[in-house]
C-alpha atoms as one frame of an Amber mdcrd trajectory, in Angstrom:
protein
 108.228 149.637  82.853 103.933 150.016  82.729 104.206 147.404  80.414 106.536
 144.946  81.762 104.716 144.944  85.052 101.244 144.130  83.065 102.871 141.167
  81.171 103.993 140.085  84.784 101.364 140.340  86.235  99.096 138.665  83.795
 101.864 135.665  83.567 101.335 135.174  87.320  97.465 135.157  86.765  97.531
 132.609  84.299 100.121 130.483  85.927  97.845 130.270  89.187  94.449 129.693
  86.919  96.698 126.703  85.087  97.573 125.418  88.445  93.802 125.044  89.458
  92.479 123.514  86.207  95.218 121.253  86.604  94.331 120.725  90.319  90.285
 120.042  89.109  90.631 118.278  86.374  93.739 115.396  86.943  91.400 113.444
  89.332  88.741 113.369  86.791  91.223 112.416  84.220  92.861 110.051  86.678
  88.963 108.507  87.079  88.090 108.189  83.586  91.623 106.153  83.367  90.651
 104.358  86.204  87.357 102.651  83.896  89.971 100.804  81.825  93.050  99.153
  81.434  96.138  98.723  79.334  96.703  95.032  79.161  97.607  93.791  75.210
  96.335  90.313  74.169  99.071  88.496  75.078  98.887  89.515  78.743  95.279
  88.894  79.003  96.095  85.264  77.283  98.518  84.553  80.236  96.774  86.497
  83.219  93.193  84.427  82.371  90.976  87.152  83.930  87.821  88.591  82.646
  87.822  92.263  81.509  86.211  93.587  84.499  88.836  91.867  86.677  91.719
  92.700  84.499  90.172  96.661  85.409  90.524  96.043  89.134  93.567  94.140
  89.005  95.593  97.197  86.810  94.568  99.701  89.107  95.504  97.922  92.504
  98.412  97.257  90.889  99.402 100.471  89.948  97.180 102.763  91.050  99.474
 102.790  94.418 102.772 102.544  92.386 105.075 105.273  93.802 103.303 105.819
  97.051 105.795 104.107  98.846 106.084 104.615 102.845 109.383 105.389 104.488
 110.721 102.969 106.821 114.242 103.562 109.200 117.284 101.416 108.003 114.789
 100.147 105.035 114.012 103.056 102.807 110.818 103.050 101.146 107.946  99.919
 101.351 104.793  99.593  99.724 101.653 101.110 101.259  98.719  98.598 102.930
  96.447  97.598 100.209  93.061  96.107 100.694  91.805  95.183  97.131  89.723
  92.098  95.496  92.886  90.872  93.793  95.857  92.797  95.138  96.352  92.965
  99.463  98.821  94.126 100.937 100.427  94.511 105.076 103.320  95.711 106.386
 103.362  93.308 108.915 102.245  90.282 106.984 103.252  90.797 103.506 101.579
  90.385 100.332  98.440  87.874 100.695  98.927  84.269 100.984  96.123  81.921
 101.345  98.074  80.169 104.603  96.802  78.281 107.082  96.077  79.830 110.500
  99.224  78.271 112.271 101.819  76.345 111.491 105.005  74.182 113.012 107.158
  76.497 110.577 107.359  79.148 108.669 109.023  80.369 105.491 109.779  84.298
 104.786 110.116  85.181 100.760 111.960  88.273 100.349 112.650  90.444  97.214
 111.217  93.184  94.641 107.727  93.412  92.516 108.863  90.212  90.970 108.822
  88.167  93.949 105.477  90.723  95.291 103.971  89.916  92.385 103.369  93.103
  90.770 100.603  92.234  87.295  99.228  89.294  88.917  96.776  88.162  91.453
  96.991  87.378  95.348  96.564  83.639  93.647  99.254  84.222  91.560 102.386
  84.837  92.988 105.646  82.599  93.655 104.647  82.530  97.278 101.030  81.852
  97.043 101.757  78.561  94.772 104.493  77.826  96.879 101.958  77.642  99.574
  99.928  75.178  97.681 103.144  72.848  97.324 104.083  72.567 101.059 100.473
  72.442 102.710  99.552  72.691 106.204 102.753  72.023 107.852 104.265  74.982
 106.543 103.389  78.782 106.417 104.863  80.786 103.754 104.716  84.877 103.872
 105.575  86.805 100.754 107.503  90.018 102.074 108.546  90.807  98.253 108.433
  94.946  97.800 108.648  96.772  94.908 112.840  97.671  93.652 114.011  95.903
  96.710 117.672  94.462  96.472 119.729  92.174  98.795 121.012  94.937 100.976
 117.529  95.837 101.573 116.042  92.844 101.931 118.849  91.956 104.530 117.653
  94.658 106.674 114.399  93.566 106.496 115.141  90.136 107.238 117.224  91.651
 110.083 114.246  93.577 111.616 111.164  90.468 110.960 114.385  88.678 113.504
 114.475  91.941 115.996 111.199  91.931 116.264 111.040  87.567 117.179 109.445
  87.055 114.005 109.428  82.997 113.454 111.039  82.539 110.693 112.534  78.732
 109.820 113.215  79.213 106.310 113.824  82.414 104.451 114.020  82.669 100.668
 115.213  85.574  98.446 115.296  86.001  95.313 117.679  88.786  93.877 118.787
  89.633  90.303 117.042  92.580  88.562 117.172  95.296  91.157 120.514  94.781
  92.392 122.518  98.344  92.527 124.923 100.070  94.574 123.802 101.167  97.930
 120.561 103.561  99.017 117.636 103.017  97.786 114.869 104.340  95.626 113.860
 108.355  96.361 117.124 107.762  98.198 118.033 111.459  96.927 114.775 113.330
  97.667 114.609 111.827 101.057 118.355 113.318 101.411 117.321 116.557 100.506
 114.362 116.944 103.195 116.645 115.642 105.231 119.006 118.605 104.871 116.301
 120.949 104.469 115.584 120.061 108.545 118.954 120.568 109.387 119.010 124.221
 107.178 120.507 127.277 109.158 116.539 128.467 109.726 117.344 131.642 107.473
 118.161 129.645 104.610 116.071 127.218 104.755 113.621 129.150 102.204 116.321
 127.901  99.452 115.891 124.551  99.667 111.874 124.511 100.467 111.323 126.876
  97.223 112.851 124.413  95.261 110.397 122.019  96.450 107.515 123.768  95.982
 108.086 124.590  92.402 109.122 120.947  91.791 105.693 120.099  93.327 103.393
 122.488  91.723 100.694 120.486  90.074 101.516 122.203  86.452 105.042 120.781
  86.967 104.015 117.371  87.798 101.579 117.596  85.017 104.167 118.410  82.301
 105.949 115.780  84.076 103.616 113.529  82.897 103.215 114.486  79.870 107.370
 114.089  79.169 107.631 110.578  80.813 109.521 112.355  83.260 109.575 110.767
  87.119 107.870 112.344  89.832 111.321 112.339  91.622 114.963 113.014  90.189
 116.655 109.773  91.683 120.329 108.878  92.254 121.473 108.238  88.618 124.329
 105.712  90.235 121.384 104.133  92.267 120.021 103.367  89.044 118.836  99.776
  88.715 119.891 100.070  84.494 123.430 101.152  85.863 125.337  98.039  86.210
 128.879  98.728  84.449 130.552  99.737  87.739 129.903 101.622  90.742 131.564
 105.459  90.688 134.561 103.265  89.484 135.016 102.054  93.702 133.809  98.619
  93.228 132.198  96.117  90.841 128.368  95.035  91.260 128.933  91.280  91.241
 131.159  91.848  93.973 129.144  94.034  96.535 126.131  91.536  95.462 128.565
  88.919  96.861 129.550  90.356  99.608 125.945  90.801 100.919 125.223  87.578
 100.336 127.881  86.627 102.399 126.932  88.870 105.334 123.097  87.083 104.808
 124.145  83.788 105.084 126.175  84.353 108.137 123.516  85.689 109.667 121.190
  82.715 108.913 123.641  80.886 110.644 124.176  82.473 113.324 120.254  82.669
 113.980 119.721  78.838 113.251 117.525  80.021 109.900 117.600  77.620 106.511
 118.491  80.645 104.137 117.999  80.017 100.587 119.806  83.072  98.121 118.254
  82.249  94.375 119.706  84.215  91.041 116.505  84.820  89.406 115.463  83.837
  86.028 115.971  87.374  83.907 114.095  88.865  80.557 117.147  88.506  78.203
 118.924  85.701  79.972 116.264  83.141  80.388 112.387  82.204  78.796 110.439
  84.003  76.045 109.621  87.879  76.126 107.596  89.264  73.990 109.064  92.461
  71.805 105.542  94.307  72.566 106.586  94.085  76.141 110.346  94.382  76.710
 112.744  96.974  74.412 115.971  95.775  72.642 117.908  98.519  74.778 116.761
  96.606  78.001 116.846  93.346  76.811 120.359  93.531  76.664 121.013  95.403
  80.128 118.930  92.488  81.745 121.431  89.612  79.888 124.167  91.450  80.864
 123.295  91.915  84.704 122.652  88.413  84.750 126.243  87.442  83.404 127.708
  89.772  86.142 125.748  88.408  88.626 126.421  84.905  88.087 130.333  85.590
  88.662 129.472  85.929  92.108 129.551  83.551  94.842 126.678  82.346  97.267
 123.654  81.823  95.185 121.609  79.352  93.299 121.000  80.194  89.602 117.640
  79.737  88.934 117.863  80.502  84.878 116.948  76.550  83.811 113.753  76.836
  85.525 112.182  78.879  82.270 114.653  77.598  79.400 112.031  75.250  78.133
 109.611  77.283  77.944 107.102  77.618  74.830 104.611  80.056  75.793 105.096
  84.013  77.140 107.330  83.544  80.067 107.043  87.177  81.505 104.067  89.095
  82.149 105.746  92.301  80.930 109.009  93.527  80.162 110.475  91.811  83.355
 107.620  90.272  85.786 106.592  86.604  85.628 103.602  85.487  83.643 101.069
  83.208  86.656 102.216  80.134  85.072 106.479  80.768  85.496 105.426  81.791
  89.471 104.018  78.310  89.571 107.065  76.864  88.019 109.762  78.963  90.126
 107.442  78.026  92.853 107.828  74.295  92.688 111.668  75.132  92.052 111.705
  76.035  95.479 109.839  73.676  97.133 112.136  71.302  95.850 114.920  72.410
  97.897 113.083  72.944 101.101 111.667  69.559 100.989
């Protein structure tokens, strides 16, 4: 029994000391990690930054990645960035070089894709798009990272609450579409029940997430490829065959189309509801950057997708394409944002 109670106590010692190095030494690691990035030939070839820019523009891109804020009725949103190549508002969106005022205005909504996660403020779908209609017209790029139509309905729903002035609104849906919730939608759910805990059980729940946040946990984490949260496995954006077996996703992805464009019309707002050009379905990906396995989840959401009703496919926009399309395994390269961009410009003018 002597013994037993040594070993214990010396695993608890060692656990804590592990804890601290970890708790020292990540930021330093995180730093050093900080000095470089991981950008392969290709993307440098179609980003057309120097090396010292490519640096900044990797780590305002995903330096904040996961630290999402939490927003009623939206989920989670990106965090404010203030950056050389990457900014970022709540109230304002990704940067576009606008004018100060204009007669009208046009809202872009949608995920990283439409943000413009691996390229520049100059860039993105919105920012070119901006170029294309000139002074007359402001555009605003309220893209966030895994947004889908039912989320970027409600956020469309609270820019009109709040008398935003919006005459045309664009979104562009396709790769994140999914069931319901959101991302974290789970973890959020369980500090949500942990508040509403009969107060003498509450240490249940909160034990659980301490160990899950220890920093030797999140460091193995890390080390497994493991996500910082455990997420809704039906919320997943890869799950696309059906939806617990209720109802199929080309026909919820319908549906809240349906509900959008009602409410454009109701509110006297030009909606616009775009299919988006996929990895898989539509332009050239490079193998480096996008795996077989999703390859073939992004043709296939596509297909199921395009059964549904209330959308313009955008997939012809990149079919002639000869260079790198995509950026990585599923953002645009600068020069297919310019080319969506003037897609869209199209049918507001």
């Amino acid at each position: 029994m002597k013994n037993f109670s040594l070993i214990f106590f010396i695993t608890i010692i060692f656990f804590l000391i592990a804890n601290v190095l970890v708790v020292l030494t990540w930021p330093i690691y995180s730093e050093y990690n900080a000095k470089k990035h991981s950008y392969i030939k290709e993307q440098k070839d179609l980003l057309n930054l120097s090396e010292q820019d490519l640096v900044i523009l990797h780590n305002e891109t995903w330096r904040n990645y996961d630290k999402f804020r939490f927003i009623p009725f939206l989920g989670h949103s990106e965090t404010d960035r203030i950056g050389k190549l990457v900014n970022f508002t709540e109230s304002d969106g990704r940067k576009v070089n606008r004018p100060q005022s204009c007669d009208k205005n046009i809202y872009m909504y949608g995920g990283s894709t439409t943000f413009g996660y691996n390229v520049t403020d100059n860039q993105t779908i919105a920012n070119y798009l901006q170029e294309f209609v000139g002074k007359d017209l402001c555009v605003f790029n309220h893209g966030r990272a895994y947004f889908y139509s039912k989320q970027e309905n409600n956020l469309f729903i609270n820019h009109v609450e709040n008398r935003k002035k919006i005459d045309f609104a664009i979104f562009l849906d396709g790769y994140n579409e999914r069931c319901g919730g959101y991302e974290y939608a789970k973890h959020l759910n369980n500090s949500f029940s942990l508040l509403t805990e009969r107060p003498y059980l509450m240490w249940k729940k909160s034990s659980r997430n301490f160990l899950h946040t220890l920093p030797i946990v999140q460091f193995a984490n890390s080390l497994v490829g493991s996500g910082r949260w455990i997420n809704d496995g039906n919320n997943n954006i890869l799950k696309i065959d059906s939806c617990d077996e209720k109802v199929g996703l080309d026909d919820l992805f319908e549906t809240r189309l349906s509900l959008r464009n009602s409410f454009c019309e109701i509110n006297g707002i030009n909606c616009h509801s775009f299919l988006q050009p996929m990895a898989g379905a539509s332009g050239i990906q490079s193998e480096k950057l996008l795996s077989k396995d999703k390859k073939i989840v992004w043709k296939k959401k596509y297909q199921l997708l395009l059964n549904s009703k209330g959308h313009i496919d955008l997939k012809y926009v990149l079919n002639d394409d000869t260079i790198l399309s995509y950026v990585d395994g599923a953002h645009y390269s600068p020069a297919s944002n310019k080319k969506i961009a003037l897609e869209l410009y199209k049918f507001i003018k």
